[in-house]
C-alpha positions in Angstrom: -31.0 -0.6 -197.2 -31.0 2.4 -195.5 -34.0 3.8 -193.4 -35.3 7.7 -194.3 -33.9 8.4 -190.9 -30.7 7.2 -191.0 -30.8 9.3 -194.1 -31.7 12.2 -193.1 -29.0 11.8 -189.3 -26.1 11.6 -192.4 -27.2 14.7 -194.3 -27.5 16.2 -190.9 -23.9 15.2 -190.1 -22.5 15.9 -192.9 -23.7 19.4 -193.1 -23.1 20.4 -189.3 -20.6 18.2 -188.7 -21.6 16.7 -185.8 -23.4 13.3 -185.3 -27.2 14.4 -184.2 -29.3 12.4 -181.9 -33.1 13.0 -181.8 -33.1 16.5 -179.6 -30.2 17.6 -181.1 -32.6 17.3 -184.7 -35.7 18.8 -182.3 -33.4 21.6 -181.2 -32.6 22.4 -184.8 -36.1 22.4 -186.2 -36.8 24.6 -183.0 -34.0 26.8 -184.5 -35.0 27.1 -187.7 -38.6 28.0 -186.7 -37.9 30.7 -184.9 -34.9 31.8 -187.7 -32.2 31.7 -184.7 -28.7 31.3 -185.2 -26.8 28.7 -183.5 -25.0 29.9 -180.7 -24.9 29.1 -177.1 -28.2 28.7 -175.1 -29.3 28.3 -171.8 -31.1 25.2 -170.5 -34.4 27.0 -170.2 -33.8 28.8 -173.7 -33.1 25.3 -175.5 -36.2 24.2 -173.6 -38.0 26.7 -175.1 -36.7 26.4 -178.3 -37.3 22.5 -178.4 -41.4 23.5 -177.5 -41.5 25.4 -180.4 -40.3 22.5 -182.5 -42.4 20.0 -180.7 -45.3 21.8 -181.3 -44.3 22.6 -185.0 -43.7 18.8 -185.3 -47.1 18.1 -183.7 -49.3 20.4 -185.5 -49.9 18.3 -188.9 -51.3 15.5 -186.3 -54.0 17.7 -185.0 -52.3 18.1 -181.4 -51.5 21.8 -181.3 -53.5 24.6 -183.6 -51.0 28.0 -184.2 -52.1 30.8 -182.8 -50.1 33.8 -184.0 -46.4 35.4 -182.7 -46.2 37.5 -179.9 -44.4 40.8 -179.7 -41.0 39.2 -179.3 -41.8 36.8 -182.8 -42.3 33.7 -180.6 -44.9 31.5 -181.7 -47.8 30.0 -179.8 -50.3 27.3 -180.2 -53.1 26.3 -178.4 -53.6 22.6 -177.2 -56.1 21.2 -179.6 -56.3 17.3 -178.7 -54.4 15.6 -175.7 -51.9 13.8 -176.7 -52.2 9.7 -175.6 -50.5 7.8 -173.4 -47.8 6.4 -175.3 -44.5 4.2 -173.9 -41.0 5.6 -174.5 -40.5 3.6 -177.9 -44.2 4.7 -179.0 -43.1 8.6 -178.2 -39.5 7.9 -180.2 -41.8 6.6 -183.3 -44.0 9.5 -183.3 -41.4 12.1 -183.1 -39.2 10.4 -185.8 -42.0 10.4 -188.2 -43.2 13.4 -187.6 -39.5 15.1 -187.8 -39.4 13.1 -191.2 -42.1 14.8 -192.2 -40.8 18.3 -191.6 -37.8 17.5 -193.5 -40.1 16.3 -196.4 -42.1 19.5 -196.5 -38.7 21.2 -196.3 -37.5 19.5 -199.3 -33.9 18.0 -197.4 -35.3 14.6 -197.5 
């Protein structure tokens, strides 16, 4: 049986055409929330792009609180509760659920 990630990488695939890994998903969500195209980035532009998601992801866990868009229509959030210590497979966890949960609320999954 296959697991709601492994799900949601094949829908991903299949609709970009491209086999995603885990930033690749952030960098979209990053995308979406900020209603980018896709195009070519710089590093410190995907960087930035990839914070938006993370804190988008974040936000339903009580981590970040959004705090409006600036002049330019980038978003900001405040740091609301530290996030813990967590190993690297503890991190990957969080972030998969949480991306799973976007896509939920989204309606793709």
């Amino acid at each position: 049986m296959k697991s709601e990630w492994q799900i949601l990488l094949e829908k991903l695939k299949a609709r970009f055409e491209v086999e995603p890994d885990i930033d690749a998903v952030i960098f979209l969500i990053g995308l979406q929330e900020l209603g980018k195209p896709f195009q070519k980035y710089k590093k410190d532009e995907k960087l930035e792009i990839m914070h938006v998601a993370i804190c988008t992801l974040l936000e339903p866990f009580g981590f970040y609180e959004f705090e409006g868009k600036d002049a330019d229509g980038w978003p900001h959030w405040k740091i609301k509760d530290q996030l813990p210590h967590l190993d690297e497979k503890q991190q990957n966890k969080l972030m998969i659920d949480a991306i799973l949960d976007y896509f939920k609320s989204q309606e793709f999954i």
